[in-house]
Backbone as CSV, one residue per row, in Angstrom:
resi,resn,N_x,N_y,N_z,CA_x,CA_y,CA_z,C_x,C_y,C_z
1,UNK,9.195,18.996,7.328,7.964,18.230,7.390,8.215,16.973,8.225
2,UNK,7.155,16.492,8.929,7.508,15.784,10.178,6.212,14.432,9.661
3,UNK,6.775,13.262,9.346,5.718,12.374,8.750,6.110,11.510,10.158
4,UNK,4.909,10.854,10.186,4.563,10.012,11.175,4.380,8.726,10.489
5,UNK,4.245,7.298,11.016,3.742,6.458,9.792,2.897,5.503,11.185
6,UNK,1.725,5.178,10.577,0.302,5.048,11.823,0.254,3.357,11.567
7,UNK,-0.443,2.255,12.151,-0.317,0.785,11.782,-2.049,1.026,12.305
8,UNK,-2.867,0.395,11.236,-4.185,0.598,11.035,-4.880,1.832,11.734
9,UNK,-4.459,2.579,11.524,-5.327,3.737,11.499,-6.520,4.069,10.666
10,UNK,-7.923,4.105,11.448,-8.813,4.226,10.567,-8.882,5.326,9.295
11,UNK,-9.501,4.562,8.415,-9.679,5.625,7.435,-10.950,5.675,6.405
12,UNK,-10.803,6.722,6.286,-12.480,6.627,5.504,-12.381,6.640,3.846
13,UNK,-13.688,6.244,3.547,-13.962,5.825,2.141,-13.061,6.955,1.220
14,UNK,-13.691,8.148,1.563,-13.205,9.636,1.157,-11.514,9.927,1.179
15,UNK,-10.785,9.660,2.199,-9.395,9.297,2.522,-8.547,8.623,1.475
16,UNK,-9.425,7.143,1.664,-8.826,6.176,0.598,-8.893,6.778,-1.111
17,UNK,-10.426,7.054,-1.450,-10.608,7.351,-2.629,-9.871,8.736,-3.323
18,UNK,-9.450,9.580,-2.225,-9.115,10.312,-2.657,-7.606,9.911,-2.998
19,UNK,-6.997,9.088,-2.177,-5.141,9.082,-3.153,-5.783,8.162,-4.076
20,UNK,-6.462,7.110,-4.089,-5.895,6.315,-5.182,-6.299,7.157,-6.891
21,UNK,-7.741,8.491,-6.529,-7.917,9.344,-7.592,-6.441,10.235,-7.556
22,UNK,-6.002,10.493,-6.835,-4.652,11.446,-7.158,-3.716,10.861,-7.375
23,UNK,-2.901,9.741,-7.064,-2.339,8.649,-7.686,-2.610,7.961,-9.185
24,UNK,-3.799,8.008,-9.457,-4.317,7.739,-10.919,-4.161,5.960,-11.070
25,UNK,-4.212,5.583,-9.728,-4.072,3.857,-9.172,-5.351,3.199,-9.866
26,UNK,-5.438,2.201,-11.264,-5.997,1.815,-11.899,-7.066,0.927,-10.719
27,UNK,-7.873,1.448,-10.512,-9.160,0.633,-9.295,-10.479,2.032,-9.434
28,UNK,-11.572,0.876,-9.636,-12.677,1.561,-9.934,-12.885,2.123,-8.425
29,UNK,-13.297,3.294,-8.769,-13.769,4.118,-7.264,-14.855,5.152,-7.165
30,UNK,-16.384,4.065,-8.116,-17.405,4.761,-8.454,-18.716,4.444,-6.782
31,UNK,-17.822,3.163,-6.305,-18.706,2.174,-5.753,-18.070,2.496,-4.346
32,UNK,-18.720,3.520,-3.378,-18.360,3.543,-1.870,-18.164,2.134,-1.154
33,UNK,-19.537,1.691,-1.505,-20.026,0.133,-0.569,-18.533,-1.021,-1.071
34,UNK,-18.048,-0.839,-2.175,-17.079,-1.695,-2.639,-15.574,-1.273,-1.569
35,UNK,-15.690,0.374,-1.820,-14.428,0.858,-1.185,-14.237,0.516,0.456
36,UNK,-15.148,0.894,0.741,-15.652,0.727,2.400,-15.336,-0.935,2.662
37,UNK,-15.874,-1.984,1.745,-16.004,-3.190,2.199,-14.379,-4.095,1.693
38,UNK,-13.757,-3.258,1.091,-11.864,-3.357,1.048,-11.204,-2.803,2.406
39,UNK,-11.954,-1.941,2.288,-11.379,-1.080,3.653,-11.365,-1.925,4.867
40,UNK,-12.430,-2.466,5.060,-13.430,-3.399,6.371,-11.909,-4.440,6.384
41,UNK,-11.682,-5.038,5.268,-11.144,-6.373,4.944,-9.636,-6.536,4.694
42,UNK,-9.263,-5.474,5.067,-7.770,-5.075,4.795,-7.138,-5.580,6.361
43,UNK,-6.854,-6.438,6.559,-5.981,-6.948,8.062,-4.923,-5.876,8.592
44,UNK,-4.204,-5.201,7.500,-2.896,-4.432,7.735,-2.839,-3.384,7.217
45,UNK,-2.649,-1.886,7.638,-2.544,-0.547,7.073,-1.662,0.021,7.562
46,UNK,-0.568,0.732,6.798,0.547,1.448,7.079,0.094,2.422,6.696
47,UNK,-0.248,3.733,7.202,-0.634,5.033,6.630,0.710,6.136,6.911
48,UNK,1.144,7.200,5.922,1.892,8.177,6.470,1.002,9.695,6.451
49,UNK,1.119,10.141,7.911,0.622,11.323,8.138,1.816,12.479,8.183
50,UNK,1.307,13.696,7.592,1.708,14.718,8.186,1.097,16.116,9.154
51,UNK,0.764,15.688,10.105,-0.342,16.233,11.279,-1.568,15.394,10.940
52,UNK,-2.220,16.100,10.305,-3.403,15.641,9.731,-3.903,15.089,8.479
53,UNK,-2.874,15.248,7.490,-3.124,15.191,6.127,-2.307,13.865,5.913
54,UNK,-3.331,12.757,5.094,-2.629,11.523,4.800,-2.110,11.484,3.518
55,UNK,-0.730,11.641,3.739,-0.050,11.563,2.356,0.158,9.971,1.354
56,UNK,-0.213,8.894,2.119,-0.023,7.971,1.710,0.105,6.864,2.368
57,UNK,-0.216,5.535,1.932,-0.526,4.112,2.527,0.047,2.850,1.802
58,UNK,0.309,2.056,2.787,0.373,0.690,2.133,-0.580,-0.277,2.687
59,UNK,-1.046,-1.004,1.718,-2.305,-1.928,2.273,-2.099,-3.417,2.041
60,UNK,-2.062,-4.068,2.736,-1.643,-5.431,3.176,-2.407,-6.262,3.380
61,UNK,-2.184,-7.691,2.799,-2.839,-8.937,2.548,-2.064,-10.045,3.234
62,UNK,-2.343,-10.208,4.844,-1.576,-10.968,5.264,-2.356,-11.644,6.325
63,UNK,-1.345,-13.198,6.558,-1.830,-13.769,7.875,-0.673,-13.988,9.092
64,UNK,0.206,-13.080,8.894,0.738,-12.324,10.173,2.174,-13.494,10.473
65,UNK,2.108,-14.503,9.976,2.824,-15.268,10.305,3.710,-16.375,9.203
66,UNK,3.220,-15.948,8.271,4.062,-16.807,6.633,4.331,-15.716,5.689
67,UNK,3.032,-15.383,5.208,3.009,-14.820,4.256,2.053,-12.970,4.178
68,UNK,2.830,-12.154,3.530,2.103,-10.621,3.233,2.023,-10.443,2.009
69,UNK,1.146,-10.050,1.469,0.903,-9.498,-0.176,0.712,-7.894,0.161
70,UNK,1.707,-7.471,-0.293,1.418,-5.763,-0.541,0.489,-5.383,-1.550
71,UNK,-1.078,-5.372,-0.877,-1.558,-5.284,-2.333,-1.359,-3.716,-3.278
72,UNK,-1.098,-2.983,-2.533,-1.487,-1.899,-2.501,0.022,-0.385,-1.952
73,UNK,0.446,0.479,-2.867,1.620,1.106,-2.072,0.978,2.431,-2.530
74,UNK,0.485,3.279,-2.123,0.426,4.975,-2.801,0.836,5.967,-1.699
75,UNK,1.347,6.817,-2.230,1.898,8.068,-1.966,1.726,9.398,-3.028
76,UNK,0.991,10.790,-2.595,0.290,11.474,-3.284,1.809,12.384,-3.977
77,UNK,1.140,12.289,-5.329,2.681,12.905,-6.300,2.999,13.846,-5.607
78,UNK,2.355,14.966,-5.299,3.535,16.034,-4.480,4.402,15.690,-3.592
79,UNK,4.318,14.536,-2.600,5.396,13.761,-1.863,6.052,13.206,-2.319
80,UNK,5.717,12.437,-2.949,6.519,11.006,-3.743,8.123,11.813,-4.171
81,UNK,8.935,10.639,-4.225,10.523,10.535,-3.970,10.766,11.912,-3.149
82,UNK,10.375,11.954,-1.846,10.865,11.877,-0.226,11.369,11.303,0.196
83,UNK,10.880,9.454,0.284,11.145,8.833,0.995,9.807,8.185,1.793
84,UNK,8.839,8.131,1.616,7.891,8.196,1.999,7.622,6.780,1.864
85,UNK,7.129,6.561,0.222,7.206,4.817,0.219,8.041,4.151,1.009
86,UNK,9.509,4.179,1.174,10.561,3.581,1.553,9.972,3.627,3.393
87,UNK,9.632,4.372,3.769,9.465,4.249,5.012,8.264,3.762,5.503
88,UNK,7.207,3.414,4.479,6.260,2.834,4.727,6.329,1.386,4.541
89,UNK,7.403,0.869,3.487,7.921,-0.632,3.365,8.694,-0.554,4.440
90,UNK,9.662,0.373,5.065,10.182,-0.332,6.471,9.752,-0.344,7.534
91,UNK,8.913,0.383,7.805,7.849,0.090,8.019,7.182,-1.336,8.749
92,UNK,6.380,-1.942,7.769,6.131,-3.172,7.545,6.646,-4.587,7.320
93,UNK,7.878,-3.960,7.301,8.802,-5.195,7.418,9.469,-5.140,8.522
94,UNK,9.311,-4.612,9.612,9.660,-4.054,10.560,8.526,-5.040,11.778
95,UNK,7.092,-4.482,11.471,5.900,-4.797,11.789,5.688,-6.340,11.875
96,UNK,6.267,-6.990,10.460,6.425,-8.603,10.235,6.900,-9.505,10.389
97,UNK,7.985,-8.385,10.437,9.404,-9.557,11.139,9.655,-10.703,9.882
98,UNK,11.307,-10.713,10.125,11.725,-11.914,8.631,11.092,-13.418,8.792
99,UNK,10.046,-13.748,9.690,9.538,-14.980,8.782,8.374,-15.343,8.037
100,UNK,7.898,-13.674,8.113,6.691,-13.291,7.168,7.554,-13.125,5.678
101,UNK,6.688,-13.717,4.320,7.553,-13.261,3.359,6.099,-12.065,2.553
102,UNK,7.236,-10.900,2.035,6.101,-10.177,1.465,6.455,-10.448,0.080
103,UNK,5.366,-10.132,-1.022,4.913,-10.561,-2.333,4.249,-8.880,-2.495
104,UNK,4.486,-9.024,-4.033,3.614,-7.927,-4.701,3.629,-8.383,-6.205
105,UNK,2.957,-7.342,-6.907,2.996,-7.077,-8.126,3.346,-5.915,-8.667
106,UNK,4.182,-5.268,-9.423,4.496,-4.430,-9.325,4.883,-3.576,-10.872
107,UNK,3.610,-2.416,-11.439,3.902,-1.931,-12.213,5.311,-1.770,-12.875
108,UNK,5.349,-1.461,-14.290,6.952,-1.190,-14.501,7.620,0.319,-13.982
109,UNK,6.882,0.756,-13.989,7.502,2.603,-13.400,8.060,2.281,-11.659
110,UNK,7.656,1.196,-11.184,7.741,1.063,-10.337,8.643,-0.318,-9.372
111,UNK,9.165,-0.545,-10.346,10.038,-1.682,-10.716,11.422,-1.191,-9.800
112,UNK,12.272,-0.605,-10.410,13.485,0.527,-9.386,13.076,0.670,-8.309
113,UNK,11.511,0.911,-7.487,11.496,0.967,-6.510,12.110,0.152,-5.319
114,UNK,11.138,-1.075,-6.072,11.418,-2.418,-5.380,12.277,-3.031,-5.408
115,UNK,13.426,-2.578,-6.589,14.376,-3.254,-6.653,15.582,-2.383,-5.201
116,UNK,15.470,-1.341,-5.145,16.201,-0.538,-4.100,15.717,-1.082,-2.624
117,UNK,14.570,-1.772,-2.368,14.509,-1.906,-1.577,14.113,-3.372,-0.683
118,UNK,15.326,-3.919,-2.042,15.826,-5.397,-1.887,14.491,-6.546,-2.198
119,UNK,13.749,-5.805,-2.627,12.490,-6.958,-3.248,13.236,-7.786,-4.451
120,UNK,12.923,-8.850,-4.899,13.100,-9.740,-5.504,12.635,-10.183,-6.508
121,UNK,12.699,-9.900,-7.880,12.184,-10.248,-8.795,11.657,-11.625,-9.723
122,UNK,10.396,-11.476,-9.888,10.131,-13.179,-9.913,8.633,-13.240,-10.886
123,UNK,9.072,-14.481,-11.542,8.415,-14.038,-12.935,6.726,-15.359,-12.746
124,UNK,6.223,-15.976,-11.391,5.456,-16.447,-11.441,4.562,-16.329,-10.770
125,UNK,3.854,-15.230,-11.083,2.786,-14.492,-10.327,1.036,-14.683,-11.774
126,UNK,0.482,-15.498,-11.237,-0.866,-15.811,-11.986,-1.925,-15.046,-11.880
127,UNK,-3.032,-14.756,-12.434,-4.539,-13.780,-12.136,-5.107,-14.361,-12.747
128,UNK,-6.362,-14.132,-12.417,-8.045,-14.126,-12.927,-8.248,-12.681,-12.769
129,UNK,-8.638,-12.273,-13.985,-8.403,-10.626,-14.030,-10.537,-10.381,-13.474
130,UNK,-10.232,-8.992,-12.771,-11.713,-8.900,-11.900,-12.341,-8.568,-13.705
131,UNK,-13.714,-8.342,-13.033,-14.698,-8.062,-14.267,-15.424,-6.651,-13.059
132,UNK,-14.963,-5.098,-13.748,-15.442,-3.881,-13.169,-14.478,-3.584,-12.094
């Protein structure tokens, strides 16, 4: 299998909604106009293709020159531990260059990830949790 990995490649509502439903990625995805208008507003997209079929994305919250927030990492379970994530974070750190710093949040199942791939663990990350 021959993955490609694309830097904003368009993608559609249907695209998106469909990994984060096969991923089981806690984000309401009743509301197109909501999905579409994340989509619009996303500065940075790492997508991995295989021909045609998008196996997975990372979606990025950045201003290109300090700071990136990964908001976002999925890869559809039949891929996942390939290598797939890993090449979509190098990806992007690749893309950013070391005087961008990236940030996330990061489930616990998903904790080992980031730790393999030299992310940094750090316990002062704040929210205002959304409402829907």
């Amino acid at each position: 299998m021959k993955i490609e990995i694309k830097v904003n490649e368009p993608l559609s509502v249907e695209q998106v909604a469909m990994l984060y439903r096969e991923t089981e990625f806690a984000k309401p995805l009743e509301d197109n106009n909501r999905l579409q208008e994340m989509i619009n507003h996303t500065p940075l997209v790492f997508s991995a293709w295989n021909e045609e079929k998008l196996l997975g994305f990372a979606r990025c919250l950045t201003d290109f020159e300090y700071f990136c927030y990964l908001s976002d990492i999925l890869v559809l379970p039949y891929y996942q531990k390939q290598g797939i994530g890993k090449m979509l974070v190098h990806e992007m750190k690749e893309y950013l260059g070391s005087r961008v710093t990236i940030s996330l949040r990061a489930e616990d199942k998903a904790q080992g990830f980031y730790e393999q791939m030299n992310f940094e663990q750090t316990d002062k990350m704040y929210r205002i949790k959304r409402v829907g």
